[in-house]
C-alpha positions as CSV (number, residue, x, y, z in Angstrom):
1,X,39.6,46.8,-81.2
2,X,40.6,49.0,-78.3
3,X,44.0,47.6,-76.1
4,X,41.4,47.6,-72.7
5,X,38.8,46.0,-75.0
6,X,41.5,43.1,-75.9
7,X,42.6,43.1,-72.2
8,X,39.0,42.8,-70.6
9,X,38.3,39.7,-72.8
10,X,41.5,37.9,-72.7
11,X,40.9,37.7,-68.5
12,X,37.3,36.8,-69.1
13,X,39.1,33.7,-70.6
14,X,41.3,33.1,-68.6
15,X,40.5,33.9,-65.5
16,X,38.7,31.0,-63.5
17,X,35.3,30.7,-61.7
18,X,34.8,31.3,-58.0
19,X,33.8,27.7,-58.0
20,X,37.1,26.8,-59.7
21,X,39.1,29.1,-57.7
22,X,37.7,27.2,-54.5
23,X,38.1,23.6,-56.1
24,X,42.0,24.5,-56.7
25,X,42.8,25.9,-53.5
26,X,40.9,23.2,-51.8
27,X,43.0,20.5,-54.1
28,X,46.6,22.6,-53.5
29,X,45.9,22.5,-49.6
30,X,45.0,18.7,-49.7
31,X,48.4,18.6,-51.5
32,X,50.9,20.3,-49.3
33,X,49.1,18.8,-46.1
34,X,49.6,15.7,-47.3
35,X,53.2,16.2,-48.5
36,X,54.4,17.9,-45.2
37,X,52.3,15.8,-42.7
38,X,51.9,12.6,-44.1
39,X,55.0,11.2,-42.6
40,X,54.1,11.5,-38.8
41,X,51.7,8.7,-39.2
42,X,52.2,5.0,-39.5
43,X,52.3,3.6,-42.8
44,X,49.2,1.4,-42.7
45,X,46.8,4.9,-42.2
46,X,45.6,6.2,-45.0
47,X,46.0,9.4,-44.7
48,X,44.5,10.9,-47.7
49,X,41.2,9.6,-46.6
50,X,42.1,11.3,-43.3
51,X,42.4,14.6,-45.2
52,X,39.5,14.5,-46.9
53,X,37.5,13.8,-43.6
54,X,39.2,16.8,-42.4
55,X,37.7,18.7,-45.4
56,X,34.5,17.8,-45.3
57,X,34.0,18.9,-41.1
58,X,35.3,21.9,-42.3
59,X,32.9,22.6,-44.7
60,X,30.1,21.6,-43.1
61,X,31.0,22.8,-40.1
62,X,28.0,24.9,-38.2
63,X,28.8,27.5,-37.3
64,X,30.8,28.5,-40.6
65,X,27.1,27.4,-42.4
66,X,25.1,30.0,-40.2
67,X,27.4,32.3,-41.4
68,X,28.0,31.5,-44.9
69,X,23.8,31.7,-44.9
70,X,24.0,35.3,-43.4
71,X,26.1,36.4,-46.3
72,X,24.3,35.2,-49.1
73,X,20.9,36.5,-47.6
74,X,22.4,39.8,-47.6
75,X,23.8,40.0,-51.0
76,X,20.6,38.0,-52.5
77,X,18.1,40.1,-50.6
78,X,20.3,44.1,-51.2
79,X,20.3,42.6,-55.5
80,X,16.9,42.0,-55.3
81,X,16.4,45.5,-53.5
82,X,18.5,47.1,-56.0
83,X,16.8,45.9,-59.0
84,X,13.2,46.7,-57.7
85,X,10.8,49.8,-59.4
86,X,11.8,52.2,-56.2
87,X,15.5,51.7,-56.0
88,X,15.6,52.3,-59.8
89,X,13.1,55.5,-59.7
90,X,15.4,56.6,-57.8
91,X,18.7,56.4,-59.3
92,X,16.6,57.7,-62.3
93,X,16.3,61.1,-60.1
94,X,19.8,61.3,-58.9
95,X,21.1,60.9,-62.1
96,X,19.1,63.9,-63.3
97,X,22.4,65.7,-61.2
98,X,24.8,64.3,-63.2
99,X,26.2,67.1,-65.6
100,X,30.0,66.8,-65.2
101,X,32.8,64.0,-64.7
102,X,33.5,65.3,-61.6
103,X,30.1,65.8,-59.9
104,X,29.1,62.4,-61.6
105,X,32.0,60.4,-59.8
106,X,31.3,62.4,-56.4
107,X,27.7,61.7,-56.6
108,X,28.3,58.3,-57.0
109,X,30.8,57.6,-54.7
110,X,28.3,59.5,-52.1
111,X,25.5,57.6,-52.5
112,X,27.1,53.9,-52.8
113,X,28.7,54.8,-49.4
114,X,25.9,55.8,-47.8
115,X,23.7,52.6,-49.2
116,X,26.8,50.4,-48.5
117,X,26.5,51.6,-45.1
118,X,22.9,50.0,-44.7
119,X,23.8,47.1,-47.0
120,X,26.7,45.7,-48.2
121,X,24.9,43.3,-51.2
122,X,22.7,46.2,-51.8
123,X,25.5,49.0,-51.9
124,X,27.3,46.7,-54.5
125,X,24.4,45.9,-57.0
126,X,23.4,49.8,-56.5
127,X,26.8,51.0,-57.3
128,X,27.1,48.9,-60.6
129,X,23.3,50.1,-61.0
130,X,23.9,53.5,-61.0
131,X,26.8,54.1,-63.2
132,X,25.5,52.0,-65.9
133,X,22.3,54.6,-65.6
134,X,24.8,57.4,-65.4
135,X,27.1,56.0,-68.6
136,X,24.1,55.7,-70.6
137,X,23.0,59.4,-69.8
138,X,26.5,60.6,-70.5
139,X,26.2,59.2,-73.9
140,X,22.7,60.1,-74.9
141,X,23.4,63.8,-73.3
142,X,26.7,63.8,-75.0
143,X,29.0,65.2,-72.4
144,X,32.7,64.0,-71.4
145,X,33.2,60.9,-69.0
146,X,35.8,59.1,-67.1
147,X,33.9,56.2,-67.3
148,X,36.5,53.7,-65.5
149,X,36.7,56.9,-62.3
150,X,32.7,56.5,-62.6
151,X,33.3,52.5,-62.6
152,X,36.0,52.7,-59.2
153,X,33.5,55.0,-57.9
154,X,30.6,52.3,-57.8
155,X,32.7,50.5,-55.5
156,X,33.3,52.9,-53.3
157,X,31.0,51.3,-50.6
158,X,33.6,48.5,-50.4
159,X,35.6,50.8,-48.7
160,X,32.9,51.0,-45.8
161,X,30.7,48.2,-45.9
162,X,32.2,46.6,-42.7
163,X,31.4,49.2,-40.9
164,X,28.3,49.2,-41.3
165,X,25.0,47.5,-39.9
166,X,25.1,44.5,-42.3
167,X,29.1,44.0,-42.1
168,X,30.2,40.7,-41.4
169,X,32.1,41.2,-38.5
170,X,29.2,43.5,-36.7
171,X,26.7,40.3,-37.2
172,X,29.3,38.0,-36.0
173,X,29.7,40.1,-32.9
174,X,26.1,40.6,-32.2
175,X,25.9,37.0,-31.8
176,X,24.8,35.5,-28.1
177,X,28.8,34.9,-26.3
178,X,30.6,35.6,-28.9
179,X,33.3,37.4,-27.2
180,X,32.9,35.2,-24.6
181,X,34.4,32.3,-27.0
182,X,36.5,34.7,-28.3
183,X,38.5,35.0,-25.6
184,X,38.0,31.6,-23.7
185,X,41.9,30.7,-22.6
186,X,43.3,34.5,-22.6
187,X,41.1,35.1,-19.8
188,X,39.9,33.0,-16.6
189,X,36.6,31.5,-16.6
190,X,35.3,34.0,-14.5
191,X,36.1,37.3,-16.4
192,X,35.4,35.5,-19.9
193,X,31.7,34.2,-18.0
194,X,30.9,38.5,-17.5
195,X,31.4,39.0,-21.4
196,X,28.2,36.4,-22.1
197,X,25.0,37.9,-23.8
198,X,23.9,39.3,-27.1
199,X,25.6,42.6,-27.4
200,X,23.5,43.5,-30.7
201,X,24.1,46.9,-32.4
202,X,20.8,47.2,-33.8
């Protein structure tokens, strides 16, 4: 067995689930705010109680819950795209191009920008999408391949996705009074009152 081979399968054992990953943060916070804060309350409060109440508005706070569900549209809707008939036709075509390691990583790195640009879930199932296609041509045609410069290429789009029409902070801004909110207390009433309206870049 190759040392990236042993490497690649001794993180997959060790390193935890985003669910896990959330679940210990959320614990070590609880921790040190309850360590460092406890103490300006009177005894008879229970404060870890308090804490958890804390956590929960938090979580289900509104606002963070409309946003939470514009992400996960985006990156359920672009996988879905990126695995349908059309999208995979084609990579199929673009592929056809691929003939070298170097026009193979540019070609990549090309295209997952530009559909990152349109689509941030979309760019990052495409980009895995495509090199996979490209590996597996590379193989069968029998010519040499940087396969982890094809892989860094495939996430290229990361690079631009928040720039783009579907980035998080362009749909957070397109919102009715955001920067409004955004800057209620740095500026009077008045001047924060002429920045109210949807300002929407689409």
């Amino acid at each position: 067995m190759k040392f990236t081979e042993r490497y690649s399968r001794l993180f997959q054992l060790l390193l935890p689930s985003p669910l896990s990953i959330a679940l210990l943060l959320s614990l070590i916070t609880i921790t040190v705010a309850y360590i460092f804060t406890a103490s300006q309350l009177s005894p008879e409060q229970n404060y870890l109680i308090t804490l958890l109440e804390f956590w929960e508005r938090g979580l289900w706070n509104e606002g963070l819950m409309v946003f939470a569900l514009q992400m996960i549209l985006m990156l359920v809707l672009g996988h879905i795209l990126a695995m349908s008939p059309v999208v995979g036709k084609f990579i199929d075509k673009i592929s056809v191009y691929a003939t070298t390691n170097a026009n193979s990583a540019a070609m990549v790195c090309f295209s997952t920008i530009t559909v990152a640009l349109f689509n941030w879930g979309l760019g990052l199932i495409f980009g895995a999408i495509i090199v996979r296609k490209i590996g597996e041509k590379a193989q069968r045609e029998g010519f040499e391949l940087n396969y982890p410069l094809i892989g860094a290429a495939g996430y290229s789009g990361l690079m631009v996705w928040h720039g783009g029409i579907s980035g998080s902070s362009t749909a957070k801004v397109a919102e009715n009074g955001h920067l409004a909110s955004l800057m209620e207390g740095i500026l009077s009433k008045k001047t924060a009152g002429e920045f109210t309206g949807n300002y929407s870049i689409f």
